[in-house]
C-alpha positions in Angstrom: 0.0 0.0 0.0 2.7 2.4 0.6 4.4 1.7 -2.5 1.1 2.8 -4.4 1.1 6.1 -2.3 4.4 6.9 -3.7 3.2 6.3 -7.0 0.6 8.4 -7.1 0.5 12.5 -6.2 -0.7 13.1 -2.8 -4.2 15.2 -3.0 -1.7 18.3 -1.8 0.3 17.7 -4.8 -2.7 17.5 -7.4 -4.2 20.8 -6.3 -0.8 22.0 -6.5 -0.6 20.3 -10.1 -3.9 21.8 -11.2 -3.3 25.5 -10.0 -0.1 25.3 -12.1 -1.3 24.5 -15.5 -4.2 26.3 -15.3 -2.4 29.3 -14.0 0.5 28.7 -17.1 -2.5 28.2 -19.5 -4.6 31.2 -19.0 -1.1 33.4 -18.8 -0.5 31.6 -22.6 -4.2 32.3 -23.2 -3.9 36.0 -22.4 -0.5 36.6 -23.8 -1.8 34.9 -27.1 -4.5 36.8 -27.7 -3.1 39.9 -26.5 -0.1 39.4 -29.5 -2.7 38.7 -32.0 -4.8 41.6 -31.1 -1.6 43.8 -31.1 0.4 42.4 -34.0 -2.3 40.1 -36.2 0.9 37.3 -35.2 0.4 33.8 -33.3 2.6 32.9 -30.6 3.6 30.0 -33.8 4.6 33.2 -35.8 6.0 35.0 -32.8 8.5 32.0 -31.9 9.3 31.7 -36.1 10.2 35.0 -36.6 11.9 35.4 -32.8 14.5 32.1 -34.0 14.9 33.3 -37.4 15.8 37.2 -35.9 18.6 35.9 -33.7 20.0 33.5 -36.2 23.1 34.4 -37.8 21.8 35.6 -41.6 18.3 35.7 -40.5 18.3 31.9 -42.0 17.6 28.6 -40.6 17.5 25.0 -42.3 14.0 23.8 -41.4 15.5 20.8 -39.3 17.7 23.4 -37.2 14.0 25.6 -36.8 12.1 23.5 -35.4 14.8 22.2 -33.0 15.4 25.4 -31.8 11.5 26.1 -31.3 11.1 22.7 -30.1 8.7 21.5 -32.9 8.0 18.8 -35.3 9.1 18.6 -38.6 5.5 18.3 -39.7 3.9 21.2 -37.2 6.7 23.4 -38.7 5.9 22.8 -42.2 2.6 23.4 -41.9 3.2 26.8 -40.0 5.7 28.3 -42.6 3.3 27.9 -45.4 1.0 29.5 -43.7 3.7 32.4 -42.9 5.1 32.2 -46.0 1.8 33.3 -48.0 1.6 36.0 -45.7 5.2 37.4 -46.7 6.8 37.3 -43.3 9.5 34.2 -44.7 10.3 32.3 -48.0 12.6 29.6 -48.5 15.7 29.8 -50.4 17.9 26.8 -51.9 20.6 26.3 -49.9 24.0 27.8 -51.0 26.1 25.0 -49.5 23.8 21.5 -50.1 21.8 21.8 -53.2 19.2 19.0 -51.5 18.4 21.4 -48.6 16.5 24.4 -48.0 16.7 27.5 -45.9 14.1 29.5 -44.3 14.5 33.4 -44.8 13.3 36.2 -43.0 11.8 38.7 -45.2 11.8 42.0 -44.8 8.2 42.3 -43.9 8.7 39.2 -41.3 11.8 41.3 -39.6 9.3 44.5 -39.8 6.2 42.5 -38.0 8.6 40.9 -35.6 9.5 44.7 -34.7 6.1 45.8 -33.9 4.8 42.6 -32.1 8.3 43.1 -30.2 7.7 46.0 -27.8 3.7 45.2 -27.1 4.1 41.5 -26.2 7.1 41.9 -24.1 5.2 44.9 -22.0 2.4 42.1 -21.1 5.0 39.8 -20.3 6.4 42.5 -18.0 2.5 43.3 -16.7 1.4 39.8 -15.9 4.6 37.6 -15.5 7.6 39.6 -13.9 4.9 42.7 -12.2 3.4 39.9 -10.1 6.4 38.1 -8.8 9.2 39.1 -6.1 12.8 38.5 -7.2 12.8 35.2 -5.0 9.7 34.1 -6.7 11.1 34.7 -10.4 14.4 32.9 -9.0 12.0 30.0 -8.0 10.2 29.9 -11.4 13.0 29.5 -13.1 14.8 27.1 -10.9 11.3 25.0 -11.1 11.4 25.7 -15.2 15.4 24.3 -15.2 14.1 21.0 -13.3 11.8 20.3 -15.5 13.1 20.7 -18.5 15.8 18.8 -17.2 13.6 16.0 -16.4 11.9 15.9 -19.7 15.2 15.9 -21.6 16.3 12.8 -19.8 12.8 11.2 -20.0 12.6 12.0 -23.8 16.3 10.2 -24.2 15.4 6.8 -22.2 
């Protein structure tokens, strides 16, 4: 019986669990519309046009993109096209493997990245650093570290 207890969260530990996600989700729910109401972008465009802008050459291969935004190959593809026929990237051939693309931000993708820039990181100011002491933002990232940590070494075994 007490082996099954440690198995299982504790009641403690599923309000705990609850008040988490639904805490991180309606922060992503608010932050998400507030982008798309500022900028017309998704947080999908926002984290495109964010890896692209800090890329050396503003140009990614799409395998190297969607590890960097922590995607699938497939989720990826489908959100480029969509950017794509809005102007905000295009794909190039490659210069150094003929076989291989790159994904290129435009001008018009740098320019909407600029203007989502300053709005979206104000509401992260207003309802994710505002709220928090220093200790508490030292906690959340600590808690953040562990569990990425954790999911890195789950995802490898």
């Amino acid at each position: 019986m007490a082996e099954r207890r440690k198995a299982f969260p504790t009641a403690e530990e599923l309000r705990i669990w609850r008040n988490f996600i639904e805490t991180t989700e309606a922060l992503h729910s608010e932050l998400s519309s507030r982008l798309h109401t500022e900028s017309s972008l998704s947080p999908g465009d926002y984290a495109v046009l964010l890896a692209l802008r800090e890329a050396e050459g503003r140009r990614l291969r799409p395998s190297e993109l969607a590890a960097r935004i922590g995607w699938e190959r497939s989720r990826l593809s489908h959100q480029m096209g969509r950017m794509e026929r809005r102007g905000l990237i295009r794909r190039e051939e490659c210069d150094t493997d003929s076989r291989g693309a790159e994904v290129v931000l435009t001008p018009q993708g740098a320019d909407a990245f600029r203007n989502a820039s300053l709005p979206h990181l104000r509401a992260v100011r207003e309802l994710f650093v505002t709220p928090l002491t220093t200790d508490q933002l030292a906690a959340a990232e600590a808690i953040a570290t562990a569990l990425r940590t954790r999911l890195k070494v789950s995802r490898d075994t």
